[in-house]
N, CA, C and O atoms as a CHARMM CRD file, in Angstrom:
* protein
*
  336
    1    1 UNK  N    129.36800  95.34000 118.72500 PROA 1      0.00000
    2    1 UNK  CA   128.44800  94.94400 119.77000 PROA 1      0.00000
    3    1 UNK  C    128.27100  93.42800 119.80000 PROA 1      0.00000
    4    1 UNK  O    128.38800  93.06000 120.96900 PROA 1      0.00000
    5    2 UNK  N    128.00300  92.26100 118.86700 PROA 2      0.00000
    6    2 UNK  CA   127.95200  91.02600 118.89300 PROA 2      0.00000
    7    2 UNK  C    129.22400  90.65900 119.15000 PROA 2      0.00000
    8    2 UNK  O    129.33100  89.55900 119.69100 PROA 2      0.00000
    9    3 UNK  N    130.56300  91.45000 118.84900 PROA 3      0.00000
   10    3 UNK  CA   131.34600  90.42900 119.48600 PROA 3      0.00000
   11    3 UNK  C    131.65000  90.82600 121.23900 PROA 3      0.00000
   12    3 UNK  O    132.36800  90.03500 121.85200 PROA 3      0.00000
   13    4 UNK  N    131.04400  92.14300 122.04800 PROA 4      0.00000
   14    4 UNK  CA   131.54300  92.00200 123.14000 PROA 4      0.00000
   15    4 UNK  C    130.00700  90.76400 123.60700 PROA 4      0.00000
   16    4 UNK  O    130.28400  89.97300 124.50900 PROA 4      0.00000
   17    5 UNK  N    128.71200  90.66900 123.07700 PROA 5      0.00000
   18    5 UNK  CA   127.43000  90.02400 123.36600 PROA 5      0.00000
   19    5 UNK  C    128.54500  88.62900 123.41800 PROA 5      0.00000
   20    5 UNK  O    129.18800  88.33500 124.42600 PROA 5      0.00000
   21    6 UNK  N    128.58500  88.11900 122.53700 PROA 6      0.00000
   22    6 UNK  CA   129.85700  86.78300 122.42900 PROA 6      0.00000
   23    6 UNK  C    130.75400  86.81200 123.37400 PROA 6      0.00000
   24    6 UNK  O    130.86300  85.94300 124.23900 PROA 6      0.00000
   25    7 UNK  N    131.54300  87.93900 123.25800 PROA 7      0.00000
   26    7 UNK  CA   132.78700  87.81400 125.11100 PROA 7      0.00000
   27    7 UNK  C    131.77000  87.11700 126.13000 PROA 7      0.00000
   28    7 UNK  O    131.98600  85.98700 126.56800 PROA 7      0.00000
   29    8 UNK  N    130.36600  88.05700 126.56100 PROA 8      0.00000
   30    8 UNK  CA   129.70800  87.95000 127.78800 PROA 8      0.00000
   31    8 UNK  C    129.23300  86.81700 127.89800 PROA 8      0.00000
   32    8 UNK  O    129.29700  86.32000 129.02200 PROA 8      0.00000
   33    9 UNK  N    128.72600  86.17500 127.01500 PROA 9      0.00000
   34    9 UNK  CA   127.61700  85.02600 126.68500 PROA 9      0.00000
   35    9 UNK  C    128.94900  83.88700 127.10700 PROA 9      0.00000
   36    9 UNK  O    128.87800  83.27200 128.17100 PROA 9      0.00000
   37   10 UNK  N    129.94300  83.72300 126.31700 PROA 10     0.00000
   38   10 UNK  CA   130.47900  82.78500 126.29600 PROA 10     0.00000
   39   10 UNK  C    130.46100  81.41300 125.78500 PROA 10     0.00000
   40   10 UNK  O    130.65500  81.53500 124.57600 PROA 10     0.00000
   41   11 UNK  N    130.33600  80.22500 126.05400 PROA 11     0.00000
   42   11 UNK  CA   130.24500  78.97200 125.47000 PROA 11     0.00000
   43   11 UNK  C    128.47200  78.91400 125.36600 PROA 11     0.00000
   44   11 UNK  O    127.90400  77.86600 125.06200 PROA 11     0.00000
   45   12 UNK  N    127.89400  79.89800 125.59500 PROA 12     0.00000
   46   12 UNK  CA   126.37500  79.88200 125.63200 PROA 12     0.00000
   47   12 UNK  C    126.00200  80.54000 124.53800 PROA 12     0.00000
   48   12 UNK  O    124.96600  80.25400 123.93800 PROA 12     0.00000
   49   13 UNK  N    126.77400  81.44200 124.18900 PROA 13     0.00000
   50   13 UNK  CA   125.71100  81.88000 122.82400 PROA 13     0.00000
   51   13 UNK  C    126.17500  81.21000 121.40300 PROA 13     0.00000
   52   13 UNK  O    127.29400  81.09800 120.90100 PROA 13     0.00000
   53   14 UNK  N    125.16300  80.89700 121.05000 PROA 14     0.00000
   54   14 UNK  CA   124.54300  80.11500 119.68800 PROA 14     0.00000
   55   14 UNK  C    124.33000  81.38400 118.78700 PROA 14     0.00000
   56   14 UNK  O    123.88500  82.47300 119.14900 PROA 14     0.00000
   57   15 UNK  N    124.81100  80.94600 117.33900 PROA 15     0.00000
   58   15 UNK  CA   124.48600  82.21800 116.26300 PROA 15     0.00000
   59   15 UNK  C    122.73300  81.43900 115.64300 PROA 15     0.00000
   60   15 UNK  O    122.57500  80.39100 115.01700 PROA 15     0.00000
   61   16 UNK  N    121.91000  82.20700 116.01500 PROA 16     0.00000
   62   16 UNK  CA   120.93200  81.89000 115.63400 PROA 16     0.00000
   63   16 UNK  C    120.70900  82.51800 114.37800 PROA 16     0.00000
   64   16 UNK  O    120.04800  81.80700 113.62000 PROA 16     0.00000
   65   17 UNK  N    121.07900  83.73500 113.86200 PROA 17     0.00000
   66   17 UNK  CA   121.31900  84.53200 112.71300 PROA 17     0.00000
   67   17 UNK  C    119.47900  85.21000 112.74600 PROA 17     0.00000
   68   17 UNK  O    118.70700  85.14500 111.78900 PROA 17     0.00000
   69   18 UNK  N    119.14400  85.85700 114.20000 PROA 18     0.00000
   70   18 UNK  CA   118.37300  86.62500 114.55000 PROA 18     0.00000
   71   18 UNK  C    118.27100  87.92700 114.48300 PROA 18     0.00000
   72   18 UNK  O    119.23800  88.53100 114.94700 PROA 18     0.00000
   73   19 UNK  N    117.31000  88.63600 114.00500 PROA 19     0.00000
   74   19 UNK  CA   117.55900  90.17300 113.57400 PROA 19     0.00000
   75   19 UNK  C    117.31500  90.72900 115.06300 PROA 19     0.00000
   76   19 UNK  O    117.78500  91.83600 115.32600 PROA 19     0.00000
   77   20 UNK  N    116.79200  90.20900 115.79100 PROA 20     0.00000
   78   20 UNK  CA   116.42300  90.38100 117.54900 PROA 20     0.00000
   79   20 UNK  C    116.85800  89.65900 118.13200 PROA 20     0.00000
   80   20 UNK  O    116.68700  88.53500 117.66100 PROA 20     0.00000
   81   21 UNK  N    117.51200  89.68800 119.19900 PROA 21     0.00000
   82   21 UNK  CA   117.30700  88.46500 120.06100 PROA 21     0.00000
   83   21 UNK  C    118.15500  88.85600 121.51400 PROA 21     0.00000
   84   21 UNK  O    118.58400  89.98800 121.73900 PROA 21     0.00000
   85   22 UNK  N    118.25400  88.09900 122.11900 PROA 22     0.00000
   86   22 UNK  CA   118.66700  88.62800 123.88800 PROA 22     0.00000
   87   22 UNK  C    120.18300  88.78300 123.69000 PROA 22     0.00000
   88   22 UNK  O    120.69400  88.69900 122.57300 PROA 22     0.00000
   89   23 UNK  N    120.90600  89.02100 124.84900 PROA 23     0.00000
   90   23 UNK  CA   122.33600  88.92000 124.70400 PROA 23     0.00000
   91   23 UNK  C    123.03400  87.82300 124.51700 PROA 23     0.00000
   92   23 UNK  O    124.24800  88.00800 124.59300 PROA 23     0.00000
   93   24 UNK  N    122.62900  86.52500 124.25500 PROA 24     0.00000
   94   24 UNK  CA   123.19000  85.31900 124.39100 PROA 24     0.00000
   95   24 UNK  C    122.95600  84.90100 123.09500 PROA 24     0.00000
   96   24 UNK  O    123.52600  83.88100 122.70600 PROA 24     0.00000
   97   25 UNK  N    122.32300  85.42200 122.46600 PROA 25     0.00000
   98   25 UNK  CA   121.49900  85.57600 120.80200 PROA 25     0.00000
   99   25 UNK  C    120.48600  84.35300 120.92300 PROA 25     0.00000
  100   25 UNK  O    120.27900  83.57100 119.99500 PROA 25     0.00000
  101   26 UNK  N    119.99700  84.29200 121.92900 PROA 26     0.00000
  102   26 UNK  CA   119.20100  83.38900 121.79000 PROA 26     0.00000
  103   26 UNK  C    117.54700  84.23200 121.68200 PROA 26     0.00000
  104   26 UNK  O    117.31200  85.23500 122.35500 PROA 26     0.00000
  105   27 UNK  N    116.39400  83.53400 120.60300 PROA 27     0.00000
  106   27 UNK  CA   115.28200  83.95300 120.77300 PROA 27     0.00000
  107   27 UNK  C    114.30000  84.92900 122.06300 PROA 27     0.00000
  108   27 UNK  O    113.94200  84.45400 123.14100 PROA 27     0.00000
  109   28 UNK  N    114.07100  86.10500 121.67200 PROA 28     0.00000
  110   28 UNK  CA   113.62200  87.12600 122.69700 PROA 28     0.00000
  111   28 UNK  C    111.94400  86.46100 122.59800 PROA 28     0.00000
  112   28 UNK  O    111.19500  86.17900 121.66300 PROA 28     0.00000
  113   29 UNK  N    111.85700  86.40300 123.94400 PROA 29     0.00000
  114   29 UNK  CA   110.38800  86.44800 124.27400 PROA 29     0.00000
  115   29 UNK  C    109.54000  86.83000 123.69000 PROA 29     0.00000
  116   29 UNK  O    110.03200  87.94600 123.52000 PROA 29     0.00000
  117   30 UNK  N    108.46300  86.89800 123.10800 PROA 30     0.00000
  118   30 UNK  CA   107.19700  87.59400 122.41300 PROA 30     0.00000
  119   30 UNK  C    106.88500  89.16900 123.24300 PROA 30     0.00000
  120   30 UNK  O    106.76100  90.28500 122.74100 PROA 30     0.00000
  121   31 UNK  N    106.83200  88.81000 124.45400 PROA 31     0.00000
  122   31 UNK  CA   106.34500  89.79000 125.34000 PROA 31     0.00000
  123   31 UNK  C    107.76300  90.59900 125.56300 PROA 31     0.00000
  124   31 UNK  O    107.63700  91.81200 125.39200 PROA 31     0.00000
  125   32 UNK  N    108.90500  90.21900 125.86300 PROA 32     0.00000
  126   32 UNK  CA   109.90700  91.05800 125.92700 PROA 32     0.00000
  127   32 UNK  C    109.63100  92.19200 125.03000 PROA 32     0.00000
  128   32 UNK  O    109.21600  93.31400 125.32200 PROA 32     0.00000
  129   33 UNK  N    110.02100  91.56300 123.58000 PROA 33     0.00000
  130   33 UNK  CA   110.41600  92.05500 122.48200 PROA 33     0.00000
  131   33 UNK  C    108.89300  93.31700 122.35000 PROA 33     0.00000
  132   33 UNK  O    109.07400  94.32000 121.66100 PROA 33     0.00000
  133   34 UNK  N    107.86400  93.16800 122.87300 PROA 34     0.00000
  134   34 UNK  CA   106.71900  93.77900 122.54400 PROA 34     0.00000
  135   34 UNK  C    106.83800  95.15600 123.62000 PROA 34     0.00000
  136   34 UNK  O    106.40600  96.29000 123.41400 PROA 34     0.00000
  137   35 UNK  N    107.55000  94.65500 124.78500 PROA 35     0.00000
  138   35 UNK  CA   107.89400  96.05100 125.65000 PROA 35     0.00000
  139   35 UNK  C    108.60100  97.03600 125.09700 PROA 35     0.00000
  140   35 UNK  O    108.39500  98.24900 125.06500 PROA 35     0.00000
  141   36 UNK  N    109.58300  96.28000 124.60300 PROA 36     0.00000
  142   36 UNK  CA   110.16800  97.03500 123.84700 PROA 36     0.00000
  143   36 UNK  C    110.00100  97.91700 123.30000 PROA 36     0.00000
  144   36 UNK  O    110.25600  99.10400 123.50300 PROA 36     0.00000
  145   37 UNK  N    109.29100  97.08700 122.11200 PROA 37     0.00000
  146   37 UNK  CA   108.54300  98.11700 121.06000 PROA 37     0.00000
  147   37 UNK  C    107.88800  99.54900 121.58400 PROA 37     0.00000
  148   37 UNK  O    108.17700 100.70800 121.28800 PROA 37     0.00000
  149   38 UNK  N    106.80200  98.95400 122.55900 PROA 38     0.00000
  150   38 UNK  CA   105.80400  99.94900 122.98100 PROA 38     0.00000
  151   38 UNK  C    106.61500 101.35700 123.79700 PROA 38     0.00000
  152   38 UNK  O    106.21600 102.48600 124.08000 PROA 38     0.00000
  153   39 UNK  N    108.06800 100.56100 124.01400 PROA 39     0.00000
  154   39 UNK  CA   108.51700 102.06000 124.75900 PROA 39     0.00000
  155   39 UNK  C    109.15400 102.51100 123.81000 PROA 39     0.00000
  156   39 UNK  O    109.02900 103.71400 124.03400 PROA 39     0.00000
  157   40 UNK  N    109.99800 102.40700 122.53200 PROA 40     0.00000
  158   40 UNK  CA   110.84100 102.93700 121.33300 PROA 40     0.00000
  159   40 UNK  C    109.39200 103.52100 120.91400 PROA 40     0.00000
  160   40 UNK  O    109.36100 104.59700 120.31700 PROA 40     0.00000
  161   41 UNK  N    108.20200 102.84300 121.20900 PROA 41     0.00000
  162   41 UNK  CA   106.87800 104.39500 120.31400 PROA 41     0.00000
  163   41 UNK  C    107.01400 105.36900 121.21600 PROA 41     0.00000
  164   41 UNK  O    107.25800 106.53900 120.92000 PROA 41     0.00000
  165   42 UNK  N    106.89100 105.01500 122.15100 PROA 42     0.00000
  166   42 UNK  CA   106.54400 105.90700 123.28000 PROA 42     0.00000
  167   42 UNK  C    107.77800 106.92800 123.52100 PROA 42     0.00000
  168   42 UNK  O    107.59500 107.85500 124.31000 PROA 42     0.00000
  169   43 UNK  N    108.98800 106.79900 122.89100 PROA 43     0.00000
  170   43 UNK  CA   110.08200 107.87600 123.07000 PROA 43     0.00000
  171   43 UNK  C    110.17800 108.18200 122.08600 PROA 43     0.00000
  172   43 UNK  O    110.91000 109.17200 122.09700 PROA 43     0.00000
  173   44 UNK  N    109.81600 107.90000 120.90100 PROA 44     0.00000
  174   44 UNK  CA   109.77700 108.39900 119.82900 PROA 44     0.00000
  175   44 UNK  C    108.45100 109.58800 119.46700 PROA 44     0.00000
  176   44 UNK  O    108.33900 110.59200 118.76300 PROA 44     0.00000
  177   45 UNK  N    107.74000 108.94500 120.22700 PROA 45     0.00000
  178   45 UNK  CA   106.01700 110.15000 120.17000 PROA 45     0.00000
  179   45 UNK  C    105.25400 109.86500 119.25700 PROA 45     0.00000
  180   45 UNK  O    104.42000 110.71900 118.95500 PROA 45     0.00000
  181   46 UNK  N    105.27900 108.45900 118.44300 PROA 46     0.00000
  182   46 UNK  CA   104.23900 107.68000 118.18700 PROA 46     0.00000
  183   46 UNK  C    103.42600 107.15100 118.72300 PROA 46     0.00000
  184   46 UNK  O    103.41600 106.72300 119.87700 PROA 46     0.00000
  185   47 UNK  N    102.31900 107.10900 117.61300 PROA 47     0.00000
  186   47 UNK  CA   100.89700 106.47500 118.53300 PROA 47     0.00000
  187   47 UNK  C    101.40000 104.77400 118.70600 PROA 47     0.00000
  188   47 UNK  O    102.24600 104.11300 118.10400 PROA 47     0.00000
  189   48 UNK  N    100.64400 104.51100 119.58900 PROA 48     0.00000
  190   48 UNK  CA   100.83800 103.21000 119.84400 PROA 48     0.00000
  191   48 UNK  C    100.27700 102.22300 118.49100 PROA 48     0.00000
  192   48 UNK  O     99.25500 102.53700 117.88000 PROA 48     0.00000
  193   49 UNK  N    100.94400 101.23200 118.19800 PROA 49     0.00000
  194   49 UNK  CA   100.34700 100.31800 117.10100 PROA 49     0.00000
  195   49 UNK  C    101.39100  98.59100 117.26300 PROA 49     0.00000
  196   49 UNK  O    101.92200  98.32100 118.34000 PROA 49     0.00000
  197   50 UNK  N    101.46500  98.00100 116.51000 PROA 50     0.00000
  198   50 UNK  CA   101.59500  96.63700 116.56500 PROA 50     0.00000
  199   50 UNK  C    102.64300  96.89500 115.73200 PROA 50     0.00000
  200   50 UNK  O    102.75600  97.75600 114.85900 PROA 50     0.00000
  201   51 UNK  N    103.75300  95.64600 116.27700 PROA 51     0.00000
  202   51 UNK  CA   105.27600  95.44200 115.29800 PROA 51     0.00000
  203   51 UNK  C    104.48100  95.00800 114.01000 PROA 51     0.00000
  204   51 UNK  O    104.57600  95.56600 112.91600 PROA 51     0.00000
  205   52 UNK  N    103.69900  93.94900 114.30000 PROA 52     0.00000
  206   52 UNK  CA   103.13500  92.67900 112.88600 PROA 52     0.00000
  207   52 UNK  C    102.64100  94.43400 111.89300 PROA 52     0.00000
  208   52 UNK  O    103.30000  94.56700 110.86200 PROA 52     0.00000
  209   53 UNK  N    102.06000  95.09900 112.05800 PROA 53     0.00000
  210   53 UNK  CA   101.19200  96.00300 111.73700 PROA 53     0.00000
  211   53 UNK  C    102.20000  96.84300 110.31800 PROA 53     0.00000
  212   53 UNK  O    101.77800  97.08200 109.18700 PROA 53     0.00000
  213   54 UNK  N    103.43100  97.10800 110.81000 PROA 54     0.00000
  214   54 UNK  CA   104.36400  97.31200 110.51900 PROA 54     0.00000
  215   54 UNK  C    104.96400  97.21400 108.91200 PROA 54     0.00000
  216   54 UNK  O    105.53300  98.01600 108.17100 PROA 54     0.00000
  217   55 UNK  N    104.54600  95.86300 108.79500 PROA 55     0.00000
  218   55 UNK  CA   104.75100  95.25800 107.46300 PROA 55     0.00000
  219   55 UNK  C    103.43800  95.95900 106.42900 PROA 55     0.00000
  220   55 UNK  O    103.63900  96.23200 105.24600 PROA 55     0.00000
  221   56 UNK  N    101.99400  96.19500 107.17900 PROA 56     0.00000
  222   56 UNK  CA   101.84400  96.50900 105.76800 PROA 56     0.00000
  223   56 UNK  C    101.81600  98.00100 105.91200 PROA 56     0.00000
  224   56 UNK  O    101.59100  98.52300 104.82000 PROA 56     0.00000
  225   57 UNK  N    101.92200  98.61100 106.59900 PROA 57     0.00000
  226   57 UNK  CA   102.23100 100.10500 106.87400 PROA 57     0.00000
  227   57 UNK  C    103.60700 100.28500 104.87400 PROA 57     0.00000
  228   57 UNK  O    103.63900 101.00900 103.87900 PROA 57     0.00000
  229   58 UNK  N    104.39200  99.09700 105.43400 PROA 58     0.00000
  230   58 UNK  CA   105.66200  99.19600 104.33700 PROA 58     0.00000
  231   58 UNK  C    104.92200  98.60600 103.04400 PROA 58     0.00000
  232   58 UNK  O    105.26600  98.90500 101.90100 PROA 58     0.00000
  233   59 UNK  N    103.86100  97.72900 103.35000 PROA 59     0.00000
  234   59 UNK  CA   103.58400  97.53000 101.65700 PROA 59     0.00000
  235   59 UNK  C    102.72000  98.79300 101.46900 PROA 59     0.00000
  236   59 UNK  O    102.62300  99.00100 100.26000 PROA 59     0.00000
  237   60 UNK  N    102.00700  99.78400 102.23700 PROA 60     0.00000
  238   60 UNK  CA   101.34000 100.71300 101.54500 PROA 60     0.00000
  239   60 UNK  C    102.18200 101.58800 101.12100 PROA 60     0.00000
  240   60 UNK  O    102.12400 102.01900  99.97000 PROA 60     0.00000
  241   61 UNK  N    103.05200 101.96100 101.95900 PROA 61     0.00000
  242   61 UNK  CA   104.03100 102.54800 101.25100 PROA 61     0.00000
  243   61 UNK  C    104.91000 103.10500 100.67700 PROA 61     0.00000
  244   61 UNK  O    105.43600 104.21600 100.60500 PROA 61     0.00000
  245   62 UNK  N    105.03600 101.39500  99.96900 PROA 62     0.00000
  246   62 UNK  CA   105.95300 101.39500  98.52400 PROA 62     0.00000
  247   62 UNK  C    104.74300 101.46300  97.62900 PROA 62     0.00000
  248   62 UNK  O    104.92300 101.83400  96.46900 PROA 62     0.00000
  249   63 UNK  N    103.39800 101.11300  98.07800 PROA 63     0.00000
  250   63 UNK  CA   102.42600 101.14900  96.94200 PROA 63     0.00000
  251   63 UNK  C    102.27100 102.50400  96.66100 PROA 63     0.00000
  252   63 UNK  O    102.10100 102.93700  95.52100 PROA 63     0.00000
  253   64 UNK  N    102.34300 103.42000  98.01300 PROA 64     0.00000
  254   64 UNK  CA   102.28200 105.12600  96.76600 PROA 64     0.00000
  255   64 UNK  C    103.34100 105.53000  96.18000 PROA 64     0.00000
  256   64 UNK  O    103.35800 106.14300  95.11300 PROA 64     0.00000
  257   65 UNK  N    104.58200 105.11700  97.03700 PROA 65     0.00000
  258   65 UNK  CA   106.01600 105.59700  96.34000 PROA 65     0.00000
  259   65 UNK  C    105.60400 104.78300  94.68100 PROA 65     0.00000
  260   65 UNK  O    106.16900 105.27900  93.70500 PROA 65     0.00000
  261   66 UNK  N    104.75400 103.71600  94.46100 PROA 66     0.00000
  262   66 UNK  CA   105.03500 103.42200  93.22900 PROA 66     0.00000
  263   66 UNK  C    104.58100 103.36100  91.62300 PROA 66     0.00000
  264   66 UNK  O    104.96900 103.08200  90.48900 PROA 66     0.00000
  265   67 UNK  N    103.22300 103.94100  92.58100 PROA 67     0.00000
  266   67 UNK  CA   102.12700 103.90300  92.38800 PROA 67     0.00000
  267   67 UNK  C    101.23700 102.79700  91.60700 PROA 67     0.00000
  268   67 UNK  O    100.21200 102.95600  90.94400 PROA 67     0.00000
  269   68 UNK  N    101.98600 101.59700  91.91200 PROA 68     0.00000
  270   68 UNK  CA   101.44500 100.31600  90.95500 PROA 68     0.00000
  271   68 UNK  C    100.87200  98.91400  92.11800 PROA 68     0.00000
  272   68 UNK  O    101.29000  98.78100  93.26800 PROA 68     0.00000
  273   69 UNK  N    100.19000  98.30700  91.66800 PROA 69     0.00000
  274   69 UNK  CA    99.67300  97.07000  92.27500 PROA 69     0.00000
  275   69 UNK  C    100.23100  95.97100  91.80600 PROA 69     0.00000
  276   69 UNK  O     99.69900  94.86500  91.91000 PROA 69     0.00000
  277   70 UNK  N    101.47700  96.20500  91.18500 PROA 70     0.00000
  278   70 UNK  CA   102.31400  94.69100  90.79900 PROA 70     0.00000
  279   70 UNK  C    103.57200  94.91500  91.34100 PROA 70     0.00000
  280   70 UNK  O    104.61200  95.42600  90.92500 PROA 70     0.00000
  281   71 UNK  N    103.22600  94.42700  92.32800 PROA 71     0.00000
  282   71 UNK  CA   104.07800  94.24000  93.47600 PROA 71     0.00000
  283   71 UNK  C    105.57700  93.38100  93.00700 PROA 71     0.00000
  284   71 UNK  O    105.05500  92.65800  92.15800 PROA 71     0.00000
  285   72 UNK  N    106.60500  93.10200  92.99100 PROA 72     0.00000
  286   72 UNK  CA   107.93500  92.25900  92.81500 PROA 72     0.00000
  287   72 UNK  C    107.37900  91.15400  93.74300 PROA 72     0.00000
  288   72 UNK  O    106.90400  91.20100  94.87700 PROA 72     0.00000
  289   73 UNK  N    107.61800  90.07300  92.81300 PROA 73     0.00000
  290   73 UNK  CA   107.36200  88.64900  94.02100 PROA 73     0.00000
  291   73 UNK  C    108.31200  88.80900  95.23700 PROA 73     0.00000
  292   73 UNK  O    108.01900  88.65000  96.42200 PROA 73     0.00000
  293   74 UNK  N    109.41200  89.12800  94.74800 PROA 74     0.00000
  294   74 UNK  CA   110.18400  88.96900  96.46900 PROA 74     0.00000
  295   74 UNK  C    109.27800  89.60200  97.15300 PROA 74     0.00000
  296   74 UNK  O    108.51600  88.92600  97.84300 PROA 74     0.00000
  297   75 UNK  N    109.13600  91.12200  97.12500 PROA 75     0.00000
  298   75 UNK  CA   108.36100  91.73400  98.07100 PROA 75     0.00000
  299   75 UNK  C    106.74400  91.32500  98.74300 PROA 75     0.00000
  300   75 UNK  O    106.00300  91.69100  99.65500 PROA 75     0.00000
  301   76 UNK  N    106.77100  90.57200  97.90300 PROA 76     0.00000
  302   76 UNK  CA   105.40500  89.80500  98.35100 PROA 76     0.00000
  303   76 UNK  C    105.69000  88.59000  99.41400 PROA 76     0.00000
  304   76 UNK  O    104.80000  88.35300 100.23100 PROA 76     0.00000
  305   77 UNK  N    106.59000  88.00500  99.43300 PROA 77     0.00000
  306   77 UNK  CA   107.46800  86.74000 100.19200 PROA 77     0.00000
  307   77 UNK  C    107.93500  87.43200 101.47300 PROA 77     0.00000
  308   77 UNK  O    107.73400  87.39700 102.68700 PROA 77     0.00000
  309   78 UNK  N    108.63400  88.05100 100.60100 PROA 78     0.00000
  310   78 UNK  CA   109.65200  88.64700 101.86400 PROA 78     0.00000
  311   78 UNK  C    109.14900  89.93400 103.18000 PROA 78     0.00000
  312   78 UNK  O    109.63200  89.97900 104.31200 PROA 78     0.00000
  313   79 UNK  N    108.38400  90.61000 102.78200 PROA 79     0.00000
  314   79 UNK  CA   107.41100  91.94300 103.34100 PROA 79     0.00000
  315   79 UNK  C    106.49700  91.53800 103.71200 PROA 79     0.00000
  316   79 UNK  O    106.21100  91.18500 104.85600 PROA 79     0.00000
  317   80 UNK  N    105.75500  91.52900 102.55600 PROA 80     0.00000
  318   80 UNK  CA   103.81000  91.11800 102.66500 PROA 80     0.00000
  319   80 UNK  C    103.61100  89.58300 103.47700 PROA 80     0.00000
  320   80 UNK  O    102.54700  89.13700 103.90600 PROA 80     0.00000
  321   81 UNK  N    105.02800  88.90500 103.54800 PROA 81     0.00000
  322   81 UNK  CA   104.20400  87.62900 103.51400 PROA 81     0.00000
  323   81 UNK  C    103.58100  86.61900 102.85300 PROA 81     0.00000
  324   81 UNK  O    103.34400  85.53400 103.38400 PROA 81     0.00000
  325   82 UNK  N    103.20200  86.99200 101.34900 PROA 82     0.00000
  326   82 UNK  CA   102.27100  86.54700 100.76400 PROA 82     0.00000
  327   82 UNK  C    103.03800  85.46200 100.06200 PROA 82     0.00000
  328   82 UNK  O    104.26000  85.52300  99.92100 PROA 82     0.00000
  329   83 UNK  N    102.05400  84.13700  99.47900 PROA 83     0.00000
  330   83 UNK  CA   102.45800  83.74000  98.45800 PROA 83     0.00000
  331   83 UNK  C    101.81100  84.36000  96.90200 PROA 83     0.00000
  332   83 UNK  O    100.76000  84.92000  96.58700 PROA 83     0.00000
  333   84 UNK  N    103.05700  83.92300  96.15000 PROA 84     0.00000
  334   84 UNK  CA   103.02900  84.39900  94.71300 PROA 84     0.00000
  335   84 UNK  C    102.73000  85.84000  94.55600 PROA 84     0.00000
  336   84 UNK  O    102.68100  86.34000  93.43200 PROA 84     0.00000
């Protein structure tokens, strides 16, 4: 798929090295990217909730899968956000 996005785009698309982004790989809108979302809940038959929301949905859990509060620093950086 990125390389026919690359055929189409042409001398226009830039590798931004985006986990989202439009066909040209350039940065998706806030609001695009949020339609999105709200219709992948909505065909999926989830309640409605927030992408940001998301992240700690995943730190809770790994907190029961782990049942511990010492979290791996990456996962605190990288997931949570957090420092240290």
């Amino acid at each position: 798929m990125i390389e026919q996005d690359k055929k189409w785009a042409g001398e226009r698309y830039l590798n931004y090295d985006l986990i989202f982004c439009a066909k040209d790989s350039s940065p998706l809108d806030p609001r695009v990217f949020t339609r999105m979302f709200e219709k992948l809940l909505i065909e999926a038959g989830l309640l409605k909730t927030t992408f940001h929301s998301l992240r700690h949905t995943a730190g809770l859990l790994i907190l029961e899968s782990t049942n511990s509060l010492n979290y791996p620093k990456e996962l605190k950086e990288r997931v949570l956000r957090e420092a240290g």
